[in-house]
C-alpha positions in Angstrom: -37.3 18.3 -51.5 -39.5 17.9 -48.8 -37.1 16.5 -46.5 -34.5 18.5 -46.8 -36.7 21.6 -46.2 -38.1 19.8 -42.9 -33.9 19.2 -42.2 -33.3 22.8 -42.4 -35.9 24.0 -40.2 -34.8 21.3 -37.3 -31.5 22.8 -37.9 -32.4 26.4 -37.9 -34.4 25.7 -34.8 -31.6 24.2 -33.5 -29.2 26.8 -33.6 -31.4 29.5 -32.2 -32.0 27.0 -29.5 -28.0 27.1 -28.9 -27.7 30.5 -29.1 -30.2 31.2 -26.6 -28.4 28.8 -24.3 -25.0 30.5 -25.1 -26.1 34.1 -24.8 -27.5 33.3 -21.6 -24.8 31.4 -20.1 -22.7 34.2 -21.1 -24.7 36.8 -19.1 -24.2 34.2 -16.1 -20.8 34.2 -16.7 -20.1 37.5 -17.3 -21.7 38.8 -14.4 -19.8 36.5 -12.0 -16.5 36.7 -13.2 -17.1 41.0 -13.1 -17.8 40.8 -9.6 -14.7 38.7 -8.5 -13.0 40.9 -10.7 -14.1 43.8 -8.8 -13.5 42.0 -5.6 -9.7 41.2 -6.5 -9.1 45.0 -7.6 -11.1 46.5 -4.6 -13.2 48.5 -7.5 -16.6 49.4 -6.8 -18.5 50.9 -10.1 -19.5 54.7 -9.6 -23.5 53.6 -10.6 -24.1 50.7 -8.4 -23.2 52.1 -5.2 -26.1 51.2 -3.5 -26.1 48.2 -5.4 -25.8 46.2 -1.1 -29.2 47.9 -0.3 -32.5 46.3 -1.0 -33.9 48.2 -3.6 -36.6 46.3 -5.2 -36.7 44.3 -8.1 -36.4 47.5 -10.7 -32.8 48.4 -9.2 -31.2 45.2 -8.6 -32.3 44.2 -12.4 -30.3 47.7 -13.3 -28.0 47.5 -11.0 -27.1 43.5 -13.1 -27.6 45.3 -16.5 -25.0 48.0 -15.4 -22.2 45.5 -13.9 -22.7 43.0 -17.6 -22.1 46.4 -19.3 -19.0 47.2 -17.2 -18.0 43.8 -17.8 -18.0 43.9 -21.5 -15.7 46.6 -22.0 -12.7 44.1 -20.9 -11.2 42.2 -23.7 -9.6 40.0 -21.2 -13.2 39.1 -20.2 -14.6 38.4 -23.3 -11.8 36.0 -24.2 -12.2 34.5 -20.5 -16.1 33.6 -21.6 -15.3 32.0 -24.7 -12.6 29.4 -23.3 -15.6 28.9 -20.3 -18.1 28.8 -22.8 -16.2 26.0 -25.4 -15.7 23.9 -22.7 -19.6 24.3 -21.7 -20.2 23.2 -25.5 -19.0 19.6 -25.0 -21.7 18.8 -22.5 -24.3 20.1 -25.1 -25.7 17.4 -27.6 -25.2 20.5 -30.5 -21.1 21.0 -30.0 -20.1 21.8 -32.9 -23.0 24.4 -33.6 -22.2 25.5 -30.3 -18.7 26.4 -31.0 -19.7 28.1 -34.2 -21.7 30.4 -32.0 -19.0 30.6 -29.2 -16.5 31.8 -32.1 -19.4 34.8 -32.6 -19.4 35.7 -29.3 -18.2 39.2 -29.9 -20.4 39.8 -32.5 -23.5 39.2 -30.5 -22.0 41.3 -27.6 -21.3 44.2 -30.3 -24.9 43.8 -31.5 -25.9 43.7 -27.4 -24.2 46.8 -26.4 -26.2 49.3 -27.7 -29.7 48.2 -26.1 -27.4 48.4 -22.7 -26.7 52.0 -22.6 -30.5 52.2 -21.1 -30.9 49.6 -18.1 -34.1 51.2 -17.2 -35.3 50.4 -20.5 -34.0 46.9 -20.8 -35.7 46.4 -17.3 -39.3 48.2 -17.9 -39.0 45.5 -21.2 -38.6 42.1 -19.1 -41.7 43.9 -16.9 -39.2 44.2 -13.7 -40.0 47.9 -13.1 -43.3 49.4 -12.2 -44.9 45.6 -11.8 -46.5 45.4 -8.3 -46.9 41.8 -8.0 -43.1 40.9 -8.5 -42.5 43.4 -6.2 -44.4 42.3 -3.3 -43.0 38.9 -3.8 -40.0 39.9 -3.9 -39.8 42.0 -0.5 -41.5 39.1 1.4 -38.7 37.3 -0.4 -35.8 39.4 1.2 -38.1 39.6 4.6 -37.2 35.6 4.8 -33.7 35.8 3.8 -32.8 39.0 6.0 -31.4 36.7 8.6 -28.4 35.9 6.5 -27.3 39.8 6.2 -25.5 41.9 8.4 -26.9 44.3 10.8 -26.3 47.7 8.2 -28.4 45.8 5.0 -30.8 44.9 7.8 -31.4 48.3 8.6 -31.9 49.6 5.4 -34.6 46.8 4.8 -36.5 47.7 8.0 -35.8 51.2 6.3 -37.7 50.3 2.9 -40.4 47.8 4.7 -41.2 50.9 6.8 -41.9 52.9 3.6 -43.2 50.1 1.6 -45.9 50.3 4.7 -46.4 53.7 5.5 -47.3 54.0 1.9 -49.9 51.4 1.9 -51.3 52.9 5.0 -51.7 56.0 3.1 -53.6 54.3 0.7 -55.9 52.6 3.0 -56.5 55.9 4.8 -57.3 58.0 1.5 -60.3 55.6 1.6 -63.8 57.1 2.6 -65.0 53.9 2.9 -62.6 52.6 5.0 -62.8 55.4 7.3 -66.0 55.1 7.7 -65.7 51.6 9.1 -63.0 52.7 11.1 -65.0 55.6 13.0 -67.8 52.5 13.0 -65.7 50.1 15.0 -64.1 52.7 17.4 -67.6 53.7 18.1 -69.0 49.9 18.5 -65.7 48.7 20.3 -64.6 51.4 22.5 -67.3 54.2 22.7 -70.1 51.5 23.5 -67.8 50.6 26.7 -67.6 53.7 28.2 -71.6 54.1 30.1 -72.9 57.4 30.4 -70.1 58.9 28.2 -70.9 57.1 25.3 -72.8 60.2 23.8 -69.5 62.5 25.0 -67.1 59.7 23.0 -69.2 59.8 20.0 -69.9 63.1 19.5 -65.8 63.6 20.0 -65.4 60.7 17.3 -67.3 62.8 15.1 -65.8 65.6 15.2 -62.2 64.2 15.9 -61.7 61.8 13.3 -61.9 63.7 10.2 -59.1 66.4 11.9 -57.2 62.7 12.6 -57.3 62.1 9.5 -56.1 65.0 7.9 -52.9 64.9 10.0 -52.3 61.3 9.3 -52.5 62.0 5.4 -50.1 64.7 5.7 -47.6 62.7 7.9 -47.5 60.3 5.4 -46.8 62.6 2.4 -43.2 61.9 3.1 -42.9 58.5 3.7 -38.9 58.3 4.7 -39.4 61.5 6.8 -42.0 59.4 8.8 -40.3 56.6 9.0 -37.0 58.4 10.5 -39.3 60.2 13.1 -40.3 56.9 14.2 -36.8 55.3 14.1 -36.7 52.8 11.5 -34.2 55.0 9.1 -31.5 56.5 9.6 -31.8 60.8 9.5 -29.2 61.4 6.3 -28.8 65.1 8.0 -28.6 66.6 11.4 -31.6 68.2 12.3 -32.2 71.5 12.2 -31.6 73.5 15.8 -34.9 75.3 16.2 -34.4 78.8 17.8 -36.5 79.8 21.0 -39.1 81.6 19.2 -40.3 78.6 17.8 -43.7 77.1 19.2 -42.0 73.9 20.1 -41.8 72.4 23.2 -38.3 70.0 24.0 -38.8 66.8 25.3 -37.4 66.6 29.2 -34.8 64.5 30.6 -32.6 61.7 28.9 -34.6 60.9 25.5 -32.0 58.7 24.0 -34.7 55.9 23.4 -37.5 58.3 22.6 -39.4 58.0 19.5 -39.4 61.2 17.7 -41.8 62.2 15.7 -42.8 65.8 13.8 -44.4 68.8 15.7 -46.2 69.2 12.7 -48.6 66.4 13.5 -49.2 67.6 16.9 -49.9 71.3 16.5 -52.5 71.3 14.0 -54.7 69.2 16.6 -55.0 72.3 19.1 -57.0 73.8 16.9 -59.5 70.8 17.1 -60.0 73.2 20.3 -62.1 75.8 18.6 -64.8 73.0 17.9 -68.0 73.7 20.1 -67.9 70.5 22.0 -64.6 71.5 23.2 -65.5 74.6 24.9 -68.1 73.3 27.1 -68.1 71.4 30.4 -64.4 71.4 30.4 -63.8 68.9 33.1 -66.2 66.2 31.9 -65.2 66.5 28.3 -61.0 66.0 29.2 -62.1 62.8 31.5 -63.8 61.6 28.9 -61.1 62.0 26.3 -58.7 60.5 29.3 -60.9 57.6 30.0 -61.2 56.6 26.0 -57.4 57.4 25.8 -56.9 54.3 28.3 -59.5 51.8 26.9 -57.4 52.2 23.8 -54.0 51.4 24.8 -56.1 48.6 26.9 -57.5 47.4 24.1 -54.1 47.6 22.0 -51.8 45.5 24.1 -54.3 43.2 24.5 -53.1 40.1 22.6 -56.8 38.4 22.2 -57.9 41.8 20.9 -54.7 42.1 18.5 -56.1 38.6 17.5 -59.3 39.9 16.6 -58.2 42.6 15.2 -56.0 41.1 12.3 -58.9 38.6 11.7 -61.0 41.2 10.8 -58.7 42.8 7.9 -58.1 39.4 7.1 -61.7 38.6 6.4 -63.4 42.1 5.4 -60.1 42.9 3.2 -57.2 40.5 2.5 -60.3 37.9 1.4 -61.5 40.1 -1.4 -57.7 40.5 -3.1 -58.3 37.4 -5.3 -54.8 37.0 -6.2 -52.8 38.8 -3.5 -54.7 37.2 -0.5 -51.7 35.2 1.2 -49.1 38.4 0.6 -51.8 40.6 2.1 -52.2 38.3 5.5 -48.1 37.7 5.5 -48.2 41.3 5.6 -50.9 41.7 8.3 -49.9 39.2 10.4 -45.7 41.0 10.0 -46.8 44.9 10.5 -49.8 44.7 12.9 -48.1 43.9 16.1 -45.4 46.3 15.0 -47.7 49.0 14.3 -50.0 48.6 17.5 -46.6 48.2 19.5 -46.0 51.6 18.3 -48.7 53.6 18.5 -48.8 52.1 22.4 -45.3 53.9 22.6 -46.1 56.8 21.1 -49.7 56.8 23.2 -47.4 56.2 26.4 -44.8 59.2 25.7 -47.7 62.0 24.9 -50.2 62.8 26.6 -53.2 63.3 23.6 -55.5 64.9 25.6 -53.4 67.4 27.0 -51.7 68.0 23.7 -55.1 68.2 21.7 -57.5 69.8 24.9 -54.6 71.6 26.8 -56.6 74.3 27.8 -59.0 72.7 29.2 -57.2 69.6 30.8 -54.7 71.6 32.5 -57.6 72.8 35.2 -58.0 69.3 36.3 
């Protein structure tokens, strides 16, 4: 009695063990067979669009769910899989309970098709949506393999990594801490250099950095709107043409290769104007703010200093992410020349001090 109990279990096991291997194989299946189906007929499904854009792990496992669902609707399909799937059963050590199962296929895609109707949902179960980790894998994943696509997908994955970074810098910034080592370095690294304006440079830091940081919080509210002012997407619309009466000042000459980026950032910072600081000594204050203005962008192309520079985050904050501490320095060691190279352009193109202190630097 024994025995034959013991028998059955192996058995039942055994067929769930098939079945598993069936069901999954047909998913495989299914999902190739739809998309050289879809190739042959020049189709493209009306919910998967998008589906050549990297759009994280979330999308693509919806974008799958939605084309297995498309795929089941065709009889033609289904009875495709099965003759695929029998002759998969031969190389199985379980063929005949294989077949059994094969025979049932449409049964278990009946049973299926319900739970399908919801791809978010089926995702969100399987912990592909809203799961940081696999994310961040998987863009350093695509980062790698973005040699092998062409030049469009490209740009809409410099498009996301811009966002996917503009975001995290938003994060950082929100940070007290953070800025408070930030306003430290500036003041040990740069203000400490400059003599007899040291004083001037940190008195301005004081006052400066909290306007600074304002303004970059609420450039990065919109993370795609930043990252198309800065060129790495593509504007969806035409912008806006801005009548006369508008405080705005056009850029002069050809600009083709000029980085745009929102008058909203740059106005607010006249105001910094009204500060006390401002309004004396005009001269000396505007040479300071000009002679800080080129130990920066000094300091910024200077490759030893970039060096230094991601060492630091490296040590003070990748080190303390116990289980994201190589994706953290892949990403330093990716964004940090990129960022520094632009905040050089941007730093070449405008002229801070006459944008923040134009009332005062315009006498010298």
């Amino acid at each position: 009695m024994l025995i034959h109990h013991k028998d059955g279990f192996k058995k039942s096991l055994r067929v769930k063990m098939v079945a598993k291997l069936v069901i999954f194989s047909a998913l495989v299946v299914l999902v190739a067979a739809y998309k050289e189906y879809i190739l042959k007929e020049n189709k493209t499904p009306k919910e998967i669009l998008k589906a050549i854009s990297f759009n994280g792990t979330c999308n693509e496992c919806k974008m799958l769910i939605t084309r297995f669902a498309e795929a089941i609707k065709d009889p033609k399909k289904i009875a495709e899989l099965q003759d695929l799937l029998r002759l998969l059963c031969h190389e199985t050590p379980y063929e005949d309970e294989c077949r059994v199962l094969v025979n049932q296929l449409d049964h278990f895609i009946e049973k299926l098709e319900p739970y399908l109707k919801n791809p978010e949902k089926v995702c969100q179960h399987f912990r592909l949506c809203s799961n940081r980790k696999i994310e961040n894998f998987h863009r350093i994943n695509v980062i790698y393999g973005k040699k092998n696509v062409d030049e469009e997908s490209a740009h809409d994955l410099i498009c996301e990594e811009c966002q996917f970074a503009a975001q995290e810098l938003k994060r950082t910034i929100d940070d007290e801490k953070i800025q408070q080592r930030l306003k430290r370095f500036i003041s040990e690294e740069i203000c400490s250099h400059l003599g007899s304006l040291r004083g001037k440079c940190d008195l301005l830091l004081e006052e400066f950095m909290p306007e600074l940081m304002e303004e970059l919080d609420k450039l990065l509210q919109n993370t795609k709107t930043f990252c198309v002012d800065i060129g790495l997407c593509k504007r969806s619309v035409e912008p806006l043409i801005v009548s006369k009466n508008d405080d705005i000042n056009p850029p002069k000459g050809n600009n083709s290769n000029i980085l745009q980026t929102e008058n909203s950032f740059v106005k607010p910072m006249n105001e910094v104007t009204s500060g006390n600081i401002l309004k004396s000594e005009n001269s000396l204050t505007c040479k300071a703010c000009q002679d800080a203005l080129s130990k920066v962008k000094a300091r910024l192309v200077d490759s030893v200093f970039q060096k230094v520079l991601e060492n630091i985050l490296y040590q003070k904050f990748c080190q303390k992410l116990p289980y994201e501490k190589s994706l953290c320095e892949n990403l330093t060691m990716t964004y940090m020349p990129k960022f520094l190279a632009w905040t050089v352009v941007y730093l070449n193109q405008h002229d801070i001090c006459k944008e923040c202190l134009h009332t005062l630097c315009s006498e010298v």
